[in-house]
C-alpha positions, 0 to 999 in steps of 0.5 A: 367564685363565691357560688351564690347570688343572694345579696342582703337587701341591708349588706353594705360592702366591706372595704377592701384593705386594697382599693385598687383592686377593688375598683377593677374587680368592679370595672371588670364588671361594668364592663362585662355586664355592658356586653351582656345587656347591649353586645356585641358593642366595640371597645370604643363603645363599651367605653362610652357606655361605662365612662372609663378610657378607652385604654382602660376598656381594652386592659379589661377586655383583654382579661374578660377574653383570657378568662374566657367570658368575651369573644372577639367576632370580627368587625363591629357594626356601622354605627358605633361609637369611634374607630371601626374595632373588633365587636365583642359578645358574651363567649357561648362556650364560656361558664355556665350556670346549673339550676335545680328544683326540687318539687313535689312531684318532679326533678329539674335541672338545666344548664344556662350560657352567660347570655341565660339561654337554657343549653341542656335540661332534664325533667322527670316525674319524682313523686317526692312528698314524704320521701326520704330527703336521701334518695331526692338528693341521690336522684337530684345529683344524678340529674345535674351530673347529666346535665353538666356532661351536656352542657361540657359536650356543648363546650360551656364549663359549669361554674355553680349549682343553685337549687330552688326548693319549696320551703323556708332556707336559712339565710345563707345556708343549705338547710332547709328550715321546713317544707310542708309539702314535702313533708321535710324539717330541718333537712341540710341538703348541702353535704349529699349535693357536695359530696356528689358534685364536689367541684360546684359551689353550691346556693339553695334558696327558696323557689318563689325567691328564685322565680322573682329574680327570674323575673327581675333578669329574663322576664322579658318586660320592657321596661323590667319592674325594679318593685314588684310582688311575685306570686307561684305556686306548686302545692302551696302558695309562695310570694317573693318581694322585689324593692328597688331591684333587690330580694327582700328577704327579711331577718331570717329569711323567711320574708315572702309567706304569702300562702300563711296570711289569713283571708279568712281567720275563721276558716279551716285549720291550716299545718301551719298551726293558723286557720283560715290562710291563703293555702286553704283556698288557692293552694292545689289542693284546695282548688281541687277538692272545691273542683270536685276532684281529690288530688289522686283522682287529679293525679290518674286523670292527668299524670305528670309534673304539672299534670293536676293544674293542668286538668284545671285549665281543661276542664275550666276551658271546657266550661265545666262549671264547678272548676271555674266557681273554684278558680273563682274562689281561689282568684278572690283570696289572692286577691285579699292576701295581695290587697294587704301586700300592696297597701303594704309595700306600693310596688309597681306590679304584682306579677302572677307566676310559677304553676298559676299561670296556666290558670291566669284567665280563670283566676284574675277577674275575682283577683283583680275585683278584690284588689281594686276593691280593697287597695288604698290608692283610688288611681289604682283601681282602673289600671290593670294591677296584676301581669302574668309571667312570660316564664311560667313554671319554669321561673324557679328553675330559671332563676337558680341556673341564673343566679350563678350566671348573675355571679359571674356577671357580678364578679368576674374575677371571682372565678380565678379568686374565690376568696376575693369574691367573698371580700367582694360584695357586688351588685348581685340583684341590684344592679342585674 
């Protein structure tokens, strides 16, 4: 298996010098990725889902069973289609995905079964800005090495490791072009992570990127939105953008800087070399000091990953009325950045994400207001424009556990055939 599930929103498949093959690995696929989103279903109407034979179905079923992807569970429910036959479902002993975040105050990892329940996880309280990237990368390493010996007691197989980090990645690559937060420039994270996990194809992407196709795969909407603006934040605020079913992750990958569009180009100086940007006044920090607090007083109030947001909804909650008026001011400069993304781009949803969900109800009034305000299309303006995540921080790390599931979904056979996996450009994110 390739390891990675970051398909180009302009890559077009390369023909293969062996079509049939090709073609199998593709219907191997279909195949599986029909169990996945309606199982347990029968052979006769996994057929009838895909439009392949049923002969054909059971050639495939029986190689998804070898490889250990499907299970047989006995008789299939009434109702199905043809004959009764043995219902098939995702193995919960099968693959498994590890995801990993890094952030500035805190280390996760979980490992995700092929249906992306979270079977193990870990978290701990890592005060990472302006640490050195070696010690981060030693203590990250050691976390997924513990959860991985869970995930094998539970009897999945760990099968790839992606990593959501909160700075701009290289296209393709493990470099991480610069995390402000973290103090980090030009940091390659991927030789420390390899030579402590040797055996893991390794992928490391953006956070916002990860918690947008988090979204776009486990974000429980009904019916999941195919274009949509994704905002988290942690420190800083990040963006992802989602069209037709795909990242768009533009020429260098960088697409997505939302926290870097100026509302105000007048304001205050921002490290980015601009002024007056997003971050200035929806960022962590910036809401705090507006709330009247400094992040180390935030920090000792309410210790902990997550423990500076989370003194934010208390006191807003209790009604203590300069953190609202902050959150207030935060709502309304998101509310202009986002303006411009969706007279931009049109998407269906704008979906509110990552470390700023707990402070949805404060922030979405002065956001919304802004929005239907500013938006070119007047039939926007009486519709509820922003949806809050079911999946809240845990997007990105969610993301990244997924993205190796969505690999192997995408392109089964890659795991017994790495090399084919790299000629096979599949589906991954579009077809999710």
């Amino acid at each position: 298996m390739s390891g990675t599930a970051r398909e180009e929103t302009d890559q077009v498949a390369a023909p293969l010098p062996n079509t049939q093959q090709a073609m199998r690995r593709r219907n191997l696929s279909l195949v599986l990725h029909a169990v996945a989103a309606h199982g347990p279903l029968s052979r006769a109407a996994v057929a009838a889902r895909v439009g392949l034979t049923r002969a054909a179905v059971s050639t495939l079923v029986d190689e998804l069973t070898r490889d250990g992807l499907l299970v047989e569970l006995g008789p299939s429910r009434p109702g199905t289609v043809g004959r009764p036959g043995s219902a098939l479902q995702l193995n919960e002993r099968g693959p498994a995905g590890l995801g990993a975040e890094i952030g500035v105050d805190h280390l996760a990892v979980c490992a995700v079964d092929l249906g992306g329940r979270v079977r193990a996880r870990s978290e701990v309280a890592s005060p990472n800005r302006d640490r050195g990237p070696a010690p981060v990368i030693g203590q990250l390493a050691a976390l997924v090495r513990q959860v991985a010996a869970e995930a094998e007691l539970d009897g999945l197989r760990p099968v790839g490791l992606a990593v959501a980090v909160p700075g701009l990645v290289a296209r393709e690559s493990s470099l991480i072009v610069r995390a402000p937060n973290l103090g980090w420039e030009g940091v390659d994270i991927g030789p420390g992570l390899r030579a402590a996990l040797p055996d893991l194809p390794l992928t490391v992407d953006n956070e916002a990127n990860l918690g947008a196709l988090a979204e776009l795969w486990r974000g429980g909407h009904d019916p999941a939105p195919r274009d949509f603006v994704h905002v988290s934040a942690e420190i800083g605020i990040g963006a992802a953008v989602v069209l037709d079913g795909r990242l768009l992750r533009g020429t260098h990958g960088f697409a997505g800087e939302l926290g870097h569009v100026p509302v105000r180009p007048d304001g205050p100086a921002c490290p980015c070399g601009g002024r007056g940007c997003l971050e200035q006044y929806a960022g962590e920090e910036a809401v705090l000091r507006a709330s009247g607090l400094s992040p180390l007083q935030a920090a000792a109030q309410h210790p902990g990953p997550g423990g500076r947001i989370a003194l934010l909804a208390v006191r807003a909650a209790s009604g203590d009325r300069q953190a609202r008026s902050a959150l207030r001011g935060a709502g309304a400069a998101l509310g202009i950045a986002l303006a411009g993304a969706v007279n931009l781009l049109d998407p269906e949803k704008v979906v509110l994400g990552g470390a700023l969900t707990p402070l949805a109800p404060w922030l979405l009034p002065s956001l919304e207001r802004e929005l239907a305000r500013r938006v070119a299309d007047p039939a926007r303006s009486g519709q509820r424009a922003v949806t809050i995540s079911l999946l809240g921080p845990d997007g990105p790390l969610l993301g990244a556990a997924n993205s190796v599931v969505q690999a192997v979904l995408d392109d089964p056979a890659g795991l017994r055939d790495p090399a084919g996996a790299d000629e096979h450009a599949g589906l991954r994110e579009s077809d999710a």
